[in-house]
C-alpha positions as CSV (number, residue, x, y, z in Angstrom):
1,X,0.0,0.0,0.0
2,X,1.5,3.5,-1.4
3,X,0.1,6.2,0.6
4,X,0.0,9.9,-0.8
5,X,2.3,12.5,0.9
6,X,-1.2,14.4,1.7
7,X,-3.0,11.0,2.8
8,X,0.3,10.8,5.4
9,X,-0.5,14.2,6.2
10,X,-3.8,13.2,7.0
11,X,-3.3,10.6,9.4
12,X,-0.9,12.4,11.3
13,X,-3.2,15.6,11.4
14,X,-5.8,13.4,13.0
15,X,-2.7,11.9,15.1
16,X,-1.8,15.4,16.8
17,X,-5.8,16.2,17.1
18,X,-6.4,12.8,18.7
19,X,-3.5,13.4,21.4
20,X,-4.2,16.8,21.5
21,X,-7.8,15.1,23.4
22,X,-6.2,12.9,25.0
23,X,-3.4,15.5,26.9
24,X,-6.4,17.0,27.6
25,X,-8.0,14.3,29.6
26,X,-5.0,13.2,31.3
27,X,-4.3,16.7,32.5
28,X,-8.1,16.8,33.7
29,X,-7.6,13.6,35.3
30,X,-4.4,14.1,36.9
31,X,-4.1,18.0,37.7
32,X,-0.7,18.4,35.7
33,X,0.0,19.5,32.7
34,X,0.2,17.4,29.8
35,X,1.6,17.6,26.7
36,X,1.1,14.8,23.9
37,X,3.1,15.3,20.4
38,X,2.9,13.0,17.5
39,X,6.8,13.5,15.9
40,X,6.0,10.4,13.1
41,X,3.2,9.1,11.2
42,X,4.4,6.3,8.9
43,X,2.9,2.8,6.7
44,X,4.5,-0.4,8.3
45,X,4.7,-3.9,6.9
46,X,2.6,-5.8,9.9
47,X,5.4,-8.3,9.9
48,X,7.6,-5.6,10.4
49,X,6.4,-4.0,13.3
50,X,8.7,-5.9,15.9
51,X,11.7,-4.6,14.1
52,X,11.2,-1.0,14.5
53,X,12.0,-2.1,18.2
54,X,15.7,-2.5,19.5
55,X,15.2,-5.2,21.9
56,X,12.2,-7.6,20.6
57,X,12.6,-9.3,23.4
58,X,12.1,-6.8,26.1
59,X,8.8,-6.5,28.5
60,X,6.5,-3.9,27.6
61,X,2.9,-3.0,27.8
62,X,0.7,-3.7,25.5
63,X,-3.0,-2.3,25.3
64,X,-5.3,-3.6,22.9
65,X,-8.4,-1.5,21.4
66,X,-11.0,-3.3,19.2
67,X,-13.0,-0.8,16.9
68,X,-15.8,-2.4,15.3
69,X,-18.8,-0.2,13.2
70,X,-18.6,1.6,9.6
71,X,-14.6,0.3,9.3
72,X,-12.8,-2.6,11.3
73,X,-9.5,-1.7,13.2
74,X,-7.5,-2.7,15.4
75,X,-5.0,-0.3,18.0
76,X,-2.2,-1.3,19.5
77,X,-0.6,1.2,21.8
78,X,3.2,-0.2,22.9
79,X,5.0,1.7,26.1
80,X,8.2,0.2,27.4
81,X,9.2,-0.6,30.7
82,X,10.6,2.6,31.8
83,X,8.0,4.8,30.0
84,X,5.2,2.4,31.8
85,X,6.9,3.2,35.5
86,X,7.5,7.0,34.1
87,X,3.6,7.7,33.8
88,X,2.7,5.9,37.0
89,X,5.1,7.9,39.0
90,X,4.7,10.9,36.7
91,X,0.4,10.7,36.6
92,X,0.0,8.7,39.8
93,X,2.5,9.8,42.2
94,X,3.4,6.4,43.2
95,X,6.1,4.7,42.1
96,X,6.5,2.0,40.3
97,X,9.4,-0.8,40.7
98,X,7.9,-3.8,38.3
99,X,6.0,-3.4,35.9
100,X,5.3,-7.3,35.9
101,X,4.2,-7.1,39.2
102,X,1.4,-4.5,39.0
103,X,-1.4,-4.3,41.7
104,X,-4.9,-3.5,40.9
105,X,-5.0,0.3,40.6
106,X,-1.9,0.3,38.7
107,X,-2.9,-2.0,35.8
108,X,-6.8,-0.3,35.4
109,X,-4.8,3.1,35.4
110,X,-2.3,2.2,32.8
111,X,-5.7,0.4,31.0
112,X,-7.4,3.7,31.3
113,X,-4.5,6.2,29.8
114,X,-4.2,3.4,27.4
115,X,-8.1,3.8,26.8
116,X,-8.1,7.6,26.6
117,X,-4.5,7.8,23.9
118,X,-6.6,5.2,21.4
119,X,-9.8,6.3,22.0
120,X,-8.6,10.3,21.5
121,X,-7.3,8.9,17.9
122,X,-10.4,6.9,17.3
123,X,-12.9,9.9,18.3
124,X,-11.0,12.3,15.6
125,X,-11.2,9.7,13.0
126,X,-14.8,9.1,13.5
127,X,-15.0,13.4,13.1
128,X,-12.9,13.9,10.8
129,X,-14.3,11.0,8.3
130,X,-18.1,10.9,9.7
131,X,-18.2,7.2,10.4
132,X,-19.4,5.6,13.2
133,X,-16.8,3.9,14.6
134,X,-17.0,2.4,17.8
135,X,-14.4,1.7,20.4
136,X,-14.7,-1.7,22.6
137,X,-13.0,-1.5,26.1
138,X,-9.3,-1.7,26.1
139,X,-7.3,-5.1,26.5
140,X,-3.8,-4.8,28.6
141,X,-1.0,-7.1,28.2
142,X,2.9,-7.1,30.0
143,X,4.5,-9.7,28.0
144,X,7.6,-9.8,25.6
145,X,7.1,-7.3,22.6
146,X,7.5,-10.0,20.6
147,X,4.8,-11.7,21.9
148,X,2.2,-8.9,22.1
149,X,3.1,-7.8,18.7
150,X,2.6,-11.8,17.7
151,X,-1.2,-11.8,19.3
152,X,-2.0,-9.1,17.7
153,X,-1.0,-9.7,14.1
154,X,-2.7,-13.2,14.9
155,X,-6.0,-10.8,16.2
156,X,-6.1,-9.2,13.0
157,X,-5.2,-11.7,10.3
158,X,-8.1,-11.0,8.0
159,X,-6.7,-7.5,7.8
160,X,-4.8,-5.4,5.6
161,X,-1.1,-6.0,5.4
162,X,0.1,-3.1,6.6
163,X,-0.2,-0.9,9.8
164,X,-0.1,2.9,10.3
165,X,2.6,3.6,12.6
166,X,2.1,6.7,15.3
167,X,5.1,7.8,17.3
168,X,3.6,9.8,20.3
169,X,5.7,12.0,22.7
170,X,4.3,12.6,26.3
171,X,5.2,15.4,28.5
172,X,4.3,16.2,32.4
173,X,4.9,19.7,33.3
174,X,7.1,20.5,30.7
175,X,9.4,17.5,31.0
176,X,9.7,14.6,28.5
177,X,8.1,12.0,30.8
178,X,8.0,9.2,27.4
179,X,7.6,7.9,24.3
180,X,5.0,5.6,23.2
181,X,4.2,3.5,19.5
182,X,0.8,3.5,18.6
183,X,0.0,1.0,15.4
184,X,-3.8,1.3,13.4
185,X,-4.2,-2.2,12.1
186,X,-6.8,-1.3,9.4
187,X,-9.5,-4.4,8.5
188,X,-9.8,-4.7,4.7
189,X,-11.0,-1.9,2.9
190,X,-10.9,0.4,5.9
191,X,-8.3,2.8,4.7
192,X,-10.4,3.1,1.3
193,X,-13.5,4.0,3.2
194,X,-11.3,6.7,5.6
195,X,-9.8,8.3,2.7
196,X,-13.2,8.6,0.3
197,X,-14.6,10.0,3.2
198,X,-12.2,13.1,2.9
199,X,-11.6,12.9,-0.8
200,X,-8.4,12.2,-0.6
């Protein structure tokens, strides 16, 4: 899949209004500021993915959004370790020594920042294109990056080939706190529908 220079453009447009949302509701939720930037928007062989990571092997955390309606995708938000403990120290105040050894509160916070930075994206898709597209409650995962990038190529076999790749920068209080990878796993034809939708 060849995408346009404008169509790129597009998809990163939506990236910085989506995070722009979700800083928003992080700094609501938390009381700090919060600043989300979106440095890279880029097409990705699915099989590929793992490789735009140093260390496949490493544990990181996975969260999984399911978005069913006019056009099937799937999202895949990746932090590593140390950007995982980062934004629980940084937006919960607590910190965090394993990220494999989460308690409760820790795991349905990093589910919920995980819910509002792909469901920000999702929400400015759906306004930007007009299609209903609707958002099922977030899946988290701490496994090997291998692994969580293997499920969710599994997840979405009957999808396109290729993923759009969203580098995201976070800041608290004016201090890189981390970066995370966001991945759009289109289902067939769902690209085609979000670009005709914009005439592009």
């Amino acid at each position: 899949m060849q995408l346009t220079e404008k169509q790129l453009d597009l998809l990163k447009e939506i990236g910085n209004i989506g995070t722009g949302n979700a800083a928003t509701a992080l700094s609501t939720l938390t009381g700090k500021k919060i600043e989300i930037t979106v440095p890279n928007a880029e097409i990705v062989p699915i099989e590929k993915i793992v490789f735009i990571f140093p260390q496949p092997e490493d544990i990181v955390i996975g969260i999984r959004m399911v978005v069913r309606g006019d056009a099937e995708l799937d999202v895949l938000l990746i932090l590593d370790r140390q950007a995982g403990k980062r934004i629980l120290t940084d937006l919960l105040g607590s910190p965090c020594e394993d990220i494999t050894q989460l308690d409760e509160m820790s795991a349905s916070a990093l589910k919920e920042i995980g819910n509002i930075m792909c469901g920000s994206y999702i929400t400015a898709l759906a306004e930007f294109t007009q299609l209903y597209l609707d958002p099922l409650p977030p899946e988290l995962s701490i496994d090997m990056l291998v692994a969580i990038v293997s499920e969710a190529i599994l997840a979405s076999a009957n999808y396109e080939d290729e993923a759009i790749f969203v580098e995201t920068e976070l800041s608290v209080d004016e201090v890189k706190s981390a970066t995370s990878q966001m991945f759009l796993i289109p289902g067939k034809g769902a690209l085609d529908k979000i670009f005709s939708k914009v005439g592009l």
